[in-house]
C-alpha positions as CSV (number, residue, x, y, z in Angstrom):
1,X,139.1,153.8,106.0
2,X,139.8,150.2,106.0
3,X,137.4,149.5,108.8
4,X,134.5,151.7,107.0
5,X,134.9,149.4,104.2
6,X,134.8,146.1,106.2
7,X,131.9,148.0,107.7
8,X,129.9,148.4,105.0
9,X,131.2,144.5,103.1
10,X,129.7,143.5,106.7
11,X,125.9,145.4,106.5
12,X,126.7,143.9,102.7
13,X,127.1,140.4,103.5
14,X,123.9,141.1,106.5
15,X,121.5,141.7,104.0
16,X,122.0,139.8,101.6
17,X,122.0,136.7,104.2
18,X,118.8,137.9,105.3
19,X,117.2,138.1,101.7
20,X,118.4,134.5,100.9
21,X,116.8,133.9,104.0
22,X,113.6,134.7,103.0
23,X,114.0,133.5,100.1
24,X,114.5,129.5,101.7
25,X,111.6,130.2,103.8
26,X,109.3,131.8,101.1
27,X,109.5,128.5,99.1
28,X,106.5,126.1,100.9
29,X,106.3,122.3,100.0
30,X,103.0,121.9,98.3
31,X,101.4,117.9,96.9
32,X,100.6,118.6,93.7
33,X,98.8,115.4,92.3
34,X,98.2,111.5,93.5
35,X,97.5,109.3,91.3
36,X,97.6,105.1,91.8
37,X,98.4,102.3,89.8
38,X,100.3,99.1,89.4
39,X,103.7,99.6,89.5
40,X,106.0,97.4,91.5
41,X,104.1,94.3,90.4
42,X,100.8,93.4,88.4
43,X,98.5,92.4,91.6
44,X,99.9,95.7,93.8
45,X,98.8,99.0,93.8
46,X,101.1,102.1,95.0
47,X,100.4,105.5,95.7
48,X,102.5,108.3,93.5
49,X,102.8,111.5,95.2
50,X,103.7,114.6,93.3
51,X,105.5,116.9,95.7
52,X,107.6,120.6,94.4
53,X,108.4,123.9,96.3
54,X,107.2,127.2,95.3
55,X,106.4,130.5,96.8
56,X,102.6,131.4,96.7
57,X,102.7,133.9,94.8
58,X,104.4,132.1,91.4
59,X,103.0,129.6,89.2
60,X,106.8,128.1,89.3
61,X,107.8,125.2,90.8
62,X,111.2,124.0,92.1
63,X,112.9,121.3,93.4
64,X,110.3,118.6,92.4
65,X,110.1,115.2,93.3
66,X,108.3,112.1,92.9
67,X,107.2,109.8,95.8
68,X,105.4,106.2,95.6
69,X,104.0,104.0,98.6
70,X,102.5,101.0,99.0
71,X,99.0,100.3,100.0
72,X,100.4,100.8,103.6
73,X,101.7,104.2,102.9
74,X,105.2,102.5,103.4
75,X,107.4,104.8,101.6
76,X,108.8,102.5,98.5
77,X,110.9,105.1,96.5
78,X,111.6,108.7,95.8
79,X,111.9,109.7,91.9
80,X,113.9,113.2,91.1
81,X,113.9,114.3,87.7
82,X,116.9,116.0,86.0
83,X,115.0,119.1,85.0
84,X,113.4,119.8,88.8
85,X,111.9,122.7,87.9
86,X,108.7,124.1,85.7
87,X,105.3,125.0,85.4
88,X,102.1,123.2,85.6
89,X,104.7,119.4,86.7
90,X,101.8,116.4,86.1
91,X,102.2,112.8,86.7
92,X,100.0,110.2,85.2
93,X,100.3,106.0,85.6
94,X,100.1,104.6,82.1
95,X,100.8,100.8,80.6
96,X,103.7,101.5,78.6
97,X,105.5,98.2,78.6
98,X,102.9,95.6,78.5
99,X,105.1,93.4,81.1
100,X,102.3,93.7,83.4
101,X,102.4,96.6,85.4
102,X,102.1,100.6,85.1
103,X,104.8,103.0,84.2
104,X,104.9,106.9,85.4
105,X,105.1,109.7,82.9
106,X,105.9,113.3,83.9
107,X,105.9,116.3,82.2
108,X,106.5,120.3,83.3
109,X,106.7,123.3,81.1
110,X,109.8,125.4,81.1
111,X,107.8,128.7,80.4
112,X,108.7,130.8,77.8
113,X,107.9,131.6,74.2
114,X,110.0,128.6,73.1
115,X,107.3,126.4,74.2
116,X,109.5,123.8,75.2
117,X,108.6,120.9,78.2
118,X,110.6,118.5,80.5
119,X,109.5,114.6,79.9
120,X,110.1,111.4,81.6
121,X,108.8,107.8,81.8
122,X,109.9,105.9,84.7
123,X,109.3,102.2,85.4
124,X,109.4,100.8,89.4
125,X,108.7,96.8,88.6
126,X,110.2,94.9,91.8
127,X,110.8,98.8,93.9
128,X,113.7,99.0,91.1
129,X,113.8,102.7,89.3
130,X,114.3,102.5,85.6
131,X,114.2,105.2,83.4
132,X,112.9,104.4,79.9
133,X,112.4,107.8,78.3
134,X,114.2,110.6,79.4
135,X,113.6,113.9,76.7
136,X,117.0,115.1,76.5
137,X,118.6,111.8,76.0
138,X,116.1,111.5,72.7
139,X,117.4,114.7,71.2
140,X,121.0,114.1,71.4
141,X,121.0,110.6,70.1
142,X,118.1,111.7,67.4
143,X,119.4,114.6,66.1
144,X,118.0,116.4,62.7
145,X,119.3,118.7,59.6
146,X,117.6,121.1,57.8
147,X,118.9,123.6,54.8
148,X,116.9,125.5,52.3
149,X,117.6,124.3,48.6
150,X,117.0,125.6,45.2
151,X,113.5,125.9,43.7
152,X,111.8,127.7,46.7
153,X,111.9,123.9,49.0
154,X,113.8,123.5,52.1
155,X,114.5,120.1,53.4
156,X,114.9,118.3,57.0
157,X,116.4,115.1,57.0
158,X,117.2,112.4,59.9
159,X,121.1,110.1,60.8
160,X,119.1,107.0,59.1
161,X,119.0,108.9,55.8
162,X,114.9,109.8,55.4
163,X,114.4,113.2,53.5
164,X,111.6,115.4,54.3
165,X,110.9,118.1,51.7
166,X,109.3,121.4,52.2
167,X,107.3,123.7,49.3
168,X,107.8,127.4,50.2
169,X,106.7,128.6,46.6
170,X,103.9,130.5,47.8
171,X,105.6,132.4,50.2
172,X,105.3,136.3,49.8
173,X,108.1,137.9,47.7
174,X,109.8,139.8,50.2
175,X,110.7,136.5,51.9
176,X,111.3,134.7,48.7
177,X,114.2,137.5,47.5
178,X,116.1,137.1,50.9
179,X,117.0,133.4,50.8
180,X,116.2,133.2,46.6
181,X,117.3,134.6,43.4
182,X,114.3,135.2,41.2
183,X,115.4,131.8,39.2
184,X,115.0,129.9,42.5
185,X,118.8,129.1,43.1
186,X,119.9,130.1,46.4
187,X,121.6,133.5,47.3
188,X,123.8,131.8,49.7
189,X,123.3,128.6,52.0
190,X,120.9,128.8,54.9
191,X,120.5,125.9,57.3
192,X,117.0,125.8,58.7
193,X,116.8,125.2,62.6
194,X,115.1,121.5,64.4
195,X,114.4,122.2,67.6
196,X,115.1,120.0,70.9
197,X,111.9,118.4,72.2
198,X,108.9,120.9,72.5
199,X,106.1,118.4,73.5
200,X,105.6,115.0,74.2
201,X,102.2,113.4,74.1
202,X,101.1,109.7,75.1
203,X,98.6,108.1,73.5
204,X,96.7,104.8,74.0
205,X,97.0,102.6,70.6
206,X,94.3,99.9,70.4
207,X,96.2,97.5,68.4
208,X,98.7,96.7,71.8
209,X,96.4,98.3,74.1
210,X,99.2,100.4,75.5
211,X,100.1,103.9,75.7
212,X,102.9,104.9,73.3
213,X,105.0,108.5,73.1
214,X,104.5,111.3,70.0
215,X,107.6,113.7,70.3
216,X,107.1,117.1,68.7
217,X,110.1,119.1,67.4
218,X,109.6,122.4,65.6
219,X,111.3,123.4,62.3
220,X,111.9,127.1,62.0
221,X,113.2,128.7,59.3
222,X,114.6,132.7,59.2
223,X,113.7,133.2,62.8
224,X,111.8,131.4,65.5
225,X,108.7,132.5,64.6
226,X,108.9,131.5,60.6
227,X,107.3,128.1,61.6
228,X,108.1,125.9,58.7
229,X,106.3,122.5,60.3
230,X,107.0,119.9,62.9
231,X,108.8,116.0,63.0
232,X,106.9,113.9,64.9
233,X,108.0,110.9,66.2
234,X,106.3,107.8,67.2
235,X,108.2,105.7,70.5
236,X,107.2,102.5,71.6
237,X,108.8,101.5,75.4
238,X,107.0,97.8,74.3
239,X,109.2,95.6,76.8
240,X,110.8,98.1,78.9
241,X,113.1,99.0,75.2
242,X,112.9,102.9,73.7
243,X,112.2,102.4,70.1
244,X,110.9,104.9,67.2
245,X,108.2,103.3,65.1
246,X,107.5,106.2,62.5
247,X,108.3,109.9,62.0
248,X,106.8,112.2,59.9
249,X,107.0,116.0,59.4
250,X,103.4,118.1,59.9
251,X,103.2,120.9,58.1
């Protein structure tokens, strides 16, 4: 009996080897984008490389990584982002800093309903790898609170004390009676859900004639798909320094 079972754990074990085998090999190292610009020093001009894995017949990819050369194709640097997977991975070469040379932004999407995306800006002045905007990091040291108050409103409000108010008045009635009484004071309390980063945009401003970074979180309100508006957050990375220079909430 014994041996019959270390038989079978054995054939086990075979397989499964052999599938995770397949597996590895299944997974083919594609370039997905080159792009050139500035980067280690404002007369240069590098060569970034978007490599990932994926198997043909998935629009994921995994295990992606950023490489940049010199005019030579002398390998300079290799990039990994945190969050190595996702969909549709792009890479563009932007002025973000205005210290003379380019900075690279990446973005992927994670898939899903949730609509959420992995961001980075990374700056390579003098071959030295510097990240200036990494998405996670934003949400946990920006964080947001929202709650539903009396007289049909809801409210989402930021650490340095701004207030952003909602008007659900004209809401139907059946969603009215679950969160109000019919004199608008609130059955119980009911926080209202800020998401982690969803999106993040650059944009070239004119007035510094560099590109700066709109973050997009969603509010939500019952469930996920009672959309109640977004914050969006203007980021300048002016000098190589992450700092917000206005929020606002898009209903």
């Amino acid at each position: 009996m014994k041996k019959f079972v270390f038989f079978v754990l054995a054939l086990f074990m075979g397989i499964f080897c052999m599938i995770s085998s397949q597996n590895v090999w299944a997974l083919e190292t594609v370039v997905i984008k080159e792009v050139y610009g500035n980067l280690v020093s404002p007369n240069s001009c590098e060569k970034v490389v978007l490599k990932g894995q994926k198997d043909k017949d998935s629009f994921y990819f995994s295990n992606v990584w950023i490489e940049i050369y010199d005019k030579n194709d002398k390998q300079l640097g290799v990039i990994a982002p945190k969050e190595r997977g996702g969909y549709e991975p792009d890479v563009i070469v932007e002025n973000f800093t205005d210290n003379g040379t380019s900075q690279i932004f990446y973005a992927a999407s994670s898939g899903g309903s949730g609509g959420f995306g992995y961001y980075y800006v990374y700056d390579f002045s003098a071959c030295v790898q510097t990240t200036l905007f990494d998405f996670a990091e934003f949400s946990k040291n920006n964080r947001l609170e929202g709650k539903y108050l009396d007289c049909f409103r809801a409210q989402v409000s930021n650490s340095d004390g701004g207030r952003y108010l909602i008007d659900l008045s004209d809401r139907e009635k059946q969603y009215k009676n679950s969160i109000w009484q019919e004199n608008g004071k609130l059955i119980k309390p009911i926080d209202v859900n800020i998401s982690g980063v969803n999106a993040v945009f650059p944009y070239y401003s004119h007035y510094g004639e560099i590109c700066n970074l709109k973050v997009y979180r969603r509010v939500t309100g019952l469930y996920n798909a009672d959309l109640l508006g977004y914050v969006l957050t203007d980021i300048s990375l002016l000098g190589g320094k992450s700092e917000i220079t206005s929020e606002g909430l898009l209903i």
